[in-house]
C-alpha positions, -999 to +999 in steps of 0.1 A: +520+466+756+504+453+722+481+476+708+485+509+713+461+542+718+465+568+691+486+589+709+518+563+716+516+552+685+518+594+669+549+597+690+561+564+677+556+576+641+569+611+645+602+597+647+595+568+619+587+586+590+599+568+560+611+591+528+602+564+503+585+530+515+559+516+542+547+534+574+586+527+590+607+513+561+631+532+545+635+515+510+657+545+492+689+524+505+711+534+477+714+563+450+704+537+421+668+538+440+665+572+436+668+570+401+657+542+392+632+524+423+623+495+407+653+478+420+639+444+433+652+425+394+683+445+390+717+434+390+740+458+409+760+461+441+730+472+460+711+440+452+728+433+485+695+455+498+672+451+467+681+419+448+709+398+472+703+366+451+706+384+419+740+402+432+756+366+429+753+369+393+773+408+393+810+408+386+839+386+404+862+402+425+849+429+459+827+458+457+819+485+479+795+510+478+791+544+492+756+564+496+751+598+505+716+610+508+705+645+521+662+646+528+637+675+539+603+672+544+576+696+558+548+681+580+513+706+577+480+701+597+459+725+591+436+722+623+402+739+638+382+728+663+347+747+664+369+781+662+385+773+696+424+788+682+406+821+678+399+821+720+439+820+724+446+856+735+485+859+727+480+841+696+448+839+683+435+829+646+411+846+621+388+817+611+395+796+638+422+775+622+454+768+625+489+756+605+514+736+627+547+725+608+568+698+617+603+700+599+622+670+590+656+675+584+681+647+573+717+664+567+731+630+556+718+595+556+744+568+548+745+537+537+774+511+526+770+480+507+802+452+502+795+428+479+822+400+471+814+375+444+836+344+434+825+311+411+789+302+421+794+321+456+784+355+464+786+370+501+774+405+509+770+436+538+753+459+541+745+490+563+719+512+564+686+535+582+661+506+576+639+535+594+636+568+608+673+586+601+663+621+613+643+644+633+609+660+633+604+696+647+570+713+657+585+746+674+550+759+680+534+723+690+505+707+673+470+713+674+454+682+695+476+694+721+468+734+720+429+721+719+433+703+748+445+730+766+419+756+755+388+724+761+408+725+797+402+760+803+367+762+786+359+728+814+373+748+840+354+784+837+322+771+817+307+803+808+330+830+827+355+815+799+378+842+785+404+825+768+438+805+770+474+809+762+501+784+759+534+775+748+544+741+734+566+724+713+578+690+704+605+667+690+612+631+680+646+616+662+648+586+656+678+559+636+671+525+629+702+513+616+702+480+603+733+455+595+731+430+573+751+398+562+740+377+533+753+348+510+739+341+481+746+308+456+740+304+415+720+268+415+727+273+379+732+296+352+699+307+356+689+305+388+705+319+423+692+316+460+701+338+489+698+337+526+705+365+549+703+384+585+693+419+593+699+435+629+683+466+637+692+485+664+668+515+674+672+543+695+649+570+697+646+606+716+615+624+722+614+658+737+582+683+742+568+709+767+535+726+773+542+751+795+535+789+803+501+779+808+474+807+814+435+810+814+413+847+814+380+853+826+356+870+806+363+897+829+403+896+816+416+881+848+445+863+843+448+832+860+484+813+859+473+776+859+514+763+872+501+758+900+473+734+893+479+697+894+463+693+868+475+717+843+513+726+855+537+725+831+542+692+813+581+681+802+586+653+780+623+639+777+628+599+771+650+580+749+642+543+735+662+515+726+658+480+712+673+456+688+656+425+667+672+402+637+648+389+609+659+368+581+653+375+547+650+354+512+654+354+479+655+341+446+665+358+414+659+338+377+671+348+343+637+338+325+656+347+292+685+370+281+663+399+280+642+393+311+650+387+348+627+380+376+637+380+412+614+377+448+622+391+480+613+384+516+621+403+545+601+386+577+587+409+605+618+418+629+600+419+665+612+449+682+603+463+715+619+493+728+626+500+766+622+537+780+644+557+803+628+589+809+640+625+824+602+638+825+591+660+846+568+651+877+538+666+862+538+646+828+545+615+850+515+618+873+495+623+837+518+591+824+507+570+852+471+579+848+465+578+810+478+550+793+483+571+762+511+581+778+524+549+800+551+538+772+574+573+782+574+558+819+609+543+827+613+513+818+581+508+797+586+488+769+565+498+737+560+479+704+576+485+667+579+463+649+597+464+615+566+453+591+573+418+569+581+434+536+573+409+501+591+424+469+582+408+432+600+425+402+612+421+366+640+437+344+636+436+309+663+445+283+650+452+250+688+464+241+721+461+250+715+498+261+683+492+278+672+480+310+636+487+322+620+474+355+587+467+369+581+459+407+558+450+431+560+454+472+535+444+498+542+454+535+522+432+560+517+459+585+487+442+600+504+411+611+528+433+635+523+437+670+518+476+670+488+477+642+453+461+638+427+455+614+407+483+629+432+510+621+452+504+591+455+476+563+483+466+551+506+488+523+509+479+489+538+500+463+543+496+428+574+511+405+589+515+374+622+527+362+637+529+331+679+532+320+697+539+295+736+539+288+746+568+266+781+552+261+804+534+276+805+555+305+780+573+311+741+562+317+704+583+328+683+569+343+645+578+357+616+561+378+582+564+391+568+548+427+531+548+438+526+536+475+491+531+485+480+533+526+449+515+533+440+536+569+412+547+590+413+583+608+419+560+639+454+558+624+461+593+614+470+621+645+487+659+644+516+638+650+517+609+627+502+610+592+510+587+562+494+596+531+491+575+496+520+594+473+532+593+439+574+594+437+593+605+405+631+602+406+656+609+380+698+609+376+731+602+364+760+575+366+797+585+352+820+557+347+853+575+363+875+547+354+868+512+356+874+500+389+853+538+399+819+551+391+797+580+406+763+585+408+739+614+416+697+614+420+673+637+428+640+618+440+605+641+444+577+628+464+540+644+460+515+632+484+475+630+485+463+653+515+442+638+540+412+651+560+397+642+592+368+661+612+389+684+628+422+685+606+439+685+569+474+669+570+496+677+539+529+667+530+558+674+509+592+655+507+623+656+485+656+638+485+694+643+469+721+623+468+755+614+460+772+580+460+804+560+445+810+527+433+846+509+439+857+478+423+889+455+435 
């Protein structure tokens, strides 16, 4: 399976939902980011993410790491289709429309970096949620599948049509943890290469149900539809796995003692994940028939791919106190397997972050990210929705001794609602987090 219809590719993203980055990439890999995004020029133990030909040019000796992030994020589609919702009869709306929330809750996302640098020489781990990290909850379902159940009944009684009822809910989590080894060499003073290896390995669980469902006449019979084919009770239960490697670049250059450039390049990592599925008979007859479905089949294998991912950034320090950094990403979401022209184009981010060190020990910090979809409804479901957002994220880091420092963020990110005929999707995401730096 290539490309797919809209609705494999909304369960595919329910789980994927980046909290800073593309449409799958999770770029807020260390608590630095969340203060501080424009990471791509910075010299720092997480340039083993952001910068891992600039890292060769941080302290001798080994470094580790620690990240702690905690995220939330509420999902809202707003949803009415020609006043249907008001014809459900145990639940029925006002004006016709309807809000369905999906919840996603990350209680901790880790990540660990080990950076060990000696003479020219710098070689570097890393681990971390390239993608997904958590799950998304709809408890009361969303509204393409509640419509389809009311257009179902409406179909079957044409004008003796009384109205529908329903349950449904659905659930996706999904981890895409990635491991990466690096090495990275200073040419010269100025100048340092890097060559590394990321494996991802994804697994995925999606759950759901409509059940419970019921059709009246306009007469107020009640007719129980669990019998029907057609319209029994539909169980969803599958988990996905799958695991690519993709090498990544980069080059980092000290133009001049106040201003460092450095380029990134991760390539596309090809990754197809294989299903094994406890559906129910009912949602496999409707899998077998509808190729929206066919990917939760057993041992379907469905596209999703990790986008090709360019960084360009610069650090300038005005000061010995100073540092302030511009940056530049550009994922290539066309050019994967899962995506065409006709749905999406590809992503394009900018940021800024400025820091300053109040002494010797302690140092604030703060940042600004703007990522910019280019997408066509054809892209956008009750299920998976991306918007263009604007990011703002500000914190601390405390010296401890000097082998030991902490760090603490707090990243906010506002996003530009989107409308389609039937639907407006809204969004609203924020993320904390804790993390240590240790020196040996």
């Amino acid at each position: 399976m290539r490309k797919h219809s809209i609705l494999t590719a909304a369960l595919l993203a329910l789980t994927t939902s980046s909290f800073a980055g593309g449409y799958l990439t999770n770029t807020n890999q260390s608590i630095y980011f969340l203060r501080y995004p424009a990471r791509t020029a910075s010299i720092g133990i997480d340039g083993v993410y952001y910068n891992p030909a600039g890292a060769a040019f941080y302290n001798e000796g080994f470094h580790f790491q620690f990240n702690w992030q905690n995220a939330k994020q509420h999902r809202d589609a707003v949803a009415n289709y020609n006043n249907l919702f008001m014809a459900n009869f145990e639940n029925p709306s006002a004006d016709g429309s309807r809000k369905f929330r999906g919840n996603v809750n990350v209680p901790i996302q880790p990540s660990l970096f080990a950076l060990y640098n000696k003479g020219n020489w710098s070689f570097q781990a890393g681990f971390g949620f390239i993608g997904g990290g958590g799950a998304c909850e709809f408890d009361d379902g969303v509204g393409m599948f509640e419509a389809m159940v009311g257009k179902n009944g409406l179909t079957a009684l044409g004008d003796n049509f009384g109205g529908y009822a329903l349950n449904s809910q659905v659930t996706g989590k999904s981890y895409y943890m990635g491991f990466t080894l690096a090495a990275a060499r200073k040419l010269t003073d100025n100048l340092s290469v890097s060559f590394g290896l990321r494996g991802i390995y994804v697994t995925q669980n999606y759950t759901g149900s409509i059940t419970d469902v019921k059709f009246r006449t306009k007469t107020g019979t009640i007719i129980d539809q669990t019998q029907n084919p057609a319209l029994s009770d539909l169980v969803l239960d599958c988990k996905q796995t799958g695991f690519g490697v993709a090498p990544i670049i980069g080059i980092d250059y000290k133009a001049a003692d106040w201003l460092n450039l450095a380029v990134k390049y991760e390539f596309n990592t090809r990754l197809s994940v294989k299903s094994t599925e406890h559906n129910n008979v009912a949602f496999n007859q409707l899998a077998s028939n509808n190729p929206a479905f066919a990917g939760y089949l057993d041992g379907a294998k469905t596209d999703c791919d990790m986008p090709a991912l360019l960084s360009i950034g610069a650090q300038f320090t005005p000061t010995e106190k100073l540092r302030i950094g511009v940056g530049y990403n550009r994922y290539f979401d066309v050019a994967t397997t899962q995506w065409d022209k006709d749905r999406l184009g590809d992503t394009n981010e900018l940021t800024f972050g400025v820091e300053y060190d109040v002494n010797d020990r302690f140092e604030v910090s703060a940042g600004l990210q703007r990522t910019i979809y280019d997408q066509t409804d054809s892209n956008v479901s009750d299920l998976a929705f991306s918007m263009t957002s604007f990011c703002y994220g500000f914190g601390v880091g405390y010296k401890v001794t000097d082998k030991v420092k902490v760090n603490a963020a707090y990243f906010q990110t506002i996003y530009s609602d989107y409308s389609t005929q039937t639907t407006t999707y809204s969004r609203t995401n924020r993320v904390i987090g804790v993390g240590v730096d240790i020196a040996f």
